[in-house]
C-alpha positions in Angstrom: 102.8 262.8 9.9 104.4 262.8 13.5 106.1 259.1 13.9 104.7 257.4 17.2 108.2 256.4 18.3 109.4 259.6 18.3 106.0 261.0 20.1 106.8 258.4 22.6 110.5 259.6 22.8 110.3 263.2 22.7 106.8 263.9 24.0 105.8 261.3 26.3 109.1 261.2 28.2 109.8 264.3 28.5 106.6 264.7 30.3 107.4 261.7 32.6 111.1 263.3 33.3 109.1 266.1 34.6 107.2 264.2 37.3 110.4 262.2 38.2 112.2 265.4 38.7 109.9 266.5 40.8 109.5 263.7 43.1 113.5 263.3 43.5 114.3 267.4 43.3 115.4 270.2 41.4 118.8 269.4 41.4 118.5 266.4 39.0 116.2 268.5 36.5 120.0 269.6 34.5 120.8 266.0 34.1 117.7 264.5 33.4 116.4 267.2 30.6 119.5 266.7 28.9 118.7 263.2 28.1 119.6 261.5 25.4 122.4 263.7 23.7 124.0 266.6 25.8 126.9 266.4 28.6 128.4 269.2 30.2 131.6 268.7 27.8 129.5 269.1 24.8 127.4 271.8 25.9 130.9 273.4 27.5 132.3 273.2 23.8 129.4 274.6 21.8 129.2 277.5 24.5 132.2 278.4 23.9 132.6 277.8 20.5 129.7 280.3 20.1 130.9 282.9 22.7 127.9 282.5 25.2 127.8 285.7 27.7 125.4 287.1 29.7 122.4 288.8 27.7 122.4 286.3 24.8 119.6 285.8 23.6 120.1 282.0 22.8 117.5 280.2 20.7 117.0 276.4 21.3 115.7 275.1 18.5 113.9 271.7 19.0 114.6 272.3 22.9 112.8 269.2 24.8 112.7 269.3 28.3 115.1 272.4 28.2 118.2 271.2 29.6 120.6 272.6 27.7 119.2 276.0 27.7 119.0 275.8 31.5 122.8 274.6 31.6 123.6 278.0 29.6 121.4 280.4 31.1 123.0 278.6 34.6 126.8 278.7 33.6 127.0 281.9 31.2 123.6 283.9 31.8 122.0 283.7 28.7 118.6 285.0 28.0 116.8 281.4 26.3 114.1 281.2 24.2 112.8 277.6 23.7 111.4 276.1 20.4 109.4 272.9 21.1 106.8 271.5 18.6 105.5 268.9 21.4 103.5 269.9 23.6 104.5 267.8 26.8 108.0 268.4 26.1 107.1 272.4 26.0 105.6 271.8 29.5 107.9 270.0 31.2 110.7 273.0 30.4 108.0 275.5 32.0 107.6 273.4 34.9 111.4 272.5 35.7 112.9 276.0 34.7 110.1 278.5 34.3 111.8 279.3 30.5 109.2 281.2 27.7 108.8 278.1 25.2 107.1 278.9 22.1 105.0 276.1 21.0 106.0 275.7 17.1 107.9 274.1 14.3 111.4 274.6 13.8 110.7 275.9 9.9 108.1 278.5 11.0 109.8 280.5 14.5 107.5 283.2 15.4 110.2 285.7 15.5 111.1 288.6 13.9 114.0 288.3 11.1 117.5 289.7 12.7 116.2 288.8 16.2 118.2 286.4 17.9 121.8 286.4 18.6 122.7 282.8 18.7 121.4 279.3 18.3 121.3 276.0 19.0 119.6 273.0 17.6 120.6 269.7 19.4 120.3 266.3 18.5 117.3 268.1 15.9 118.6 267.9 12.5 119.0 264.1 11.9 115.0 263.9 12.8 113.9 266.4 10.3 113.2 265.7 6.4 113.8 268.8 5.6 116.7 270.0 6.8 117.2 272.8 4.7 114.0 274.3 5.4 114.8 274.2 9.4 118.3 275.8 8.7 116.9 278.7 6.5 114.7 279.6 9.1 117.0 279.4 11.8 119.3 282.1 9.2 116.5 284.3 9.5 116.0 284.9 12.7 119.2 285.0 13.4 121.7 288.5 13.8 124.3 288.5 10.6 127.0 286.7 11.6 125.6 284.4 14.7 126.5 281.7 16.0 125.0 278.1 15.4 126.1 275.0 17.8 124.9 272.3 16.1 124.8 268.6 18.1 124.5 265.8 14.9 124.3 262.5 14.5 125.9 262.0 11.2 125.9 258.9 9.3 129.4 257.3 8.1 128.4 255.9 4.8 125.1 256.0 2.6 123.8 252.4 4.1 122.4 252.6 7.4 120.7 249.4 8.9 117.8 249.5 11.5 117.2 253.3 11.5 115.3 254.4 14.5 111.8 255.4 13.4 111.8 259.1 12.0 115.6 259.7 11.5 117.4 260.7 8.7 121.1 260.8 8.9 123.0 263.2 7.0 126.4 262.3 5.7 129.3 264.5 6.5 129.6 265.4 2.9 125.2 266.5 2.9 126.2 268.2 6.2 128.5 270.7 5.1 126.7 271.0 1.5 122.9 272.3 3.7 124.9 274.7 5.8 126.6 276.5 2.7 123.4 276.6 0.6 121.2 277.8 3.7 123.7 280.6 4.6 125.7 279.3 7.0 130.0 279.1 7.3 131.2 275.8 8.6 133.8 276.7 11.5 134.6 274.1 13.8 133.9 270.6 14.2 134.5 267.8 16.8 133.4 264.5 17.9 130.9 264.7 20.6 133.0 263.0 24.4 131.8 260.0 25.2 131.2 260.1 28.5 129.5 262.7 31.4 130.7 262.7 34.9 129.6 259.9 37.2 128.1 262.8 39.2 125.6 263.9 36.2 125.1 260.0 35.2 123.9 258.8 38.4 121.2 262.0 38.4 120.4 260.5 34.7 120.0 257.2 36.1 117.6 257.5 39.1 115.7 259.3 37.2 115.4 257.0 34.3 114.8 254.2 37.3 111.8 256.5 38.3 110.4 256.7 34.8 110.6 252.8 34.9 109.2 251.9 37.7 105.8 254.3 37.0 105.7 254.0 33.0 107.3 250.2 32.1 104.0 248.5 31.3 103.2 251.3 28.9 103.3 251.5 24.6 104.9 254.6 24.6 107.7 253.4 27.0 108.5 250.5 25.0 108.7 252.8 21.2 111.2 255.1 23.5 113.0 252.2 24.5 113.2 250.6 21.2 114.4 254.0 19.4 117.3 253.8 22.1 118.5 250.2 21.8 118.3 250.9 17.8 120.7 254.6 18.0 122.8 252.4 20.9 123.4 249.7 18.4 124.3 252.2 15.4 126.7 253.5 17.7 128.3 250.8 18.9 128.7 249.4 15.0 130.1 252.9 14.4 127.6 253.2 11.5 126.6 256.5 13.1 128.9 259.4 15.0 127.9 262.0 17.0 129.1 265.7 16.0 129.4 268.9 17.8 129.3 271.7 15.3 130.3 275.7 15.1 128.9 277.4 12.3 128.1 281.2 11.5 125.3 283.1 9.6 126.6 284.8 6.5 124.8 286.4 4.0 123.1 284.0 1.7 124.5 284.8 -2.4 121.5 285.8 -4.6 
């Protein structure tokens, strides 16, 4: 069953971004689909990490509003293809970037095996029970010996307090465990920077002001804004890091 927070989160904003965008103009639409997890430094680092260039075709995996697959297909010319189980969040990256989103859940991608030649799944695979299943199907579709930028937020010891509706942290240790038995090759690993330029921030901001201003009074605002405060708070009591991640498909050992 979907969790109402994270409808309200990942759904509902995402379709109130759009509108914002649109009243304040295009050039915020980078920033402001991005929310929650991405920067440019982190998406600079998992580009590079998995050798964007132009022609990729890049597979976003769990893409919201689309910003980081804009960014890329922006900065290094890839060729996205958006995953997005929620609908409003599916709409609003058609609306802001005019990108194909196929409407469907990360452990069942309508596309063929050996089709894509590099992924991403961002700020996905700490919301997802079944991590293993959304991995395995992210090997499949992917070219032997892909690349996979991962953006986690990984929990620092077994006992989490006050977990946002929905999430479920893996540990380091879990982390590196799924992408072995699902096929994958751990590579590279850093901590995700802490901080965007004030250039990108203030774009986040009047935006967010926007969403305010129309969308306070409503539930689905205040379950958004409650999932926030509780990650914010996780953070801050450094029960919970975020981690940018390189792996690679390998063949899986029968």
């Amino acid at each position: 069953m979907t969790v109402a927070a994270m409808v309200a989160e990942f759904d509902d904003v995402a379709g109130w971004t759009a509108d914002a965008v649109e009243q304040l103009g295009i050039r915020y639409a980078i920033p402001a689909a991005c929310r929650g997890s991405a920067s440019p430094a982190a998406l600079a680092w998992l580009a590079e990490a998995c050798e964007l260039s132009p022609g990729t075709r890049l597979l976003d995996v769990g893409a919201g509003a689309g910003g980081p697959a804009a960014w890329a297909a922006e900065r290094f010319g890839v060729r996205p293809i958006l995953l997005e189980p929620m609908q409003a969040a599916g709409r609003a990256a058609s609306r802001l970037f005019g990108l194909p989103v196929l409407t469907a859940d990360g452990t069942r991608i309508p596309l063929r095996t050996g089709s894509v030649d590099a992924g991403w799944c961002l700020g996905v695979l700490c919301t997802v029970e079944d991590k293993a299943a959304l991995l395995s199907e992210i090997h499949r579709v992917l070219t032997p010996g892909a690349s996979l930028g991962l953006l986690v937020v990984v929990a620092e010891g077994p006992q989490i307090l006050r977990v946002p509706d929905g999430n479920h942290f893996p540990t380091q240790d879990e982390l590196a465990e799924l992408l072995e038995h699902t096929g994958f090759t751990l590579l590279e690993q850093t901590s995700r920077p802490e901080s965007a330029p004030l250039s990108w921030s203030r774009r986040v901001e009047q935006v967010n002001a926007v969403i305010a201003a129309r969308h306070r009074s409503a539930a689905a605002y205040a379950l958004a804004a409650r999932q926030g405060e509780r990650l914010t708070r996780l953070f801050a009591s450094d029960q919970v890091s975020m981690q940018l991640i390189h792996a690679v498909s390998c063949p899986i050992s029968k």
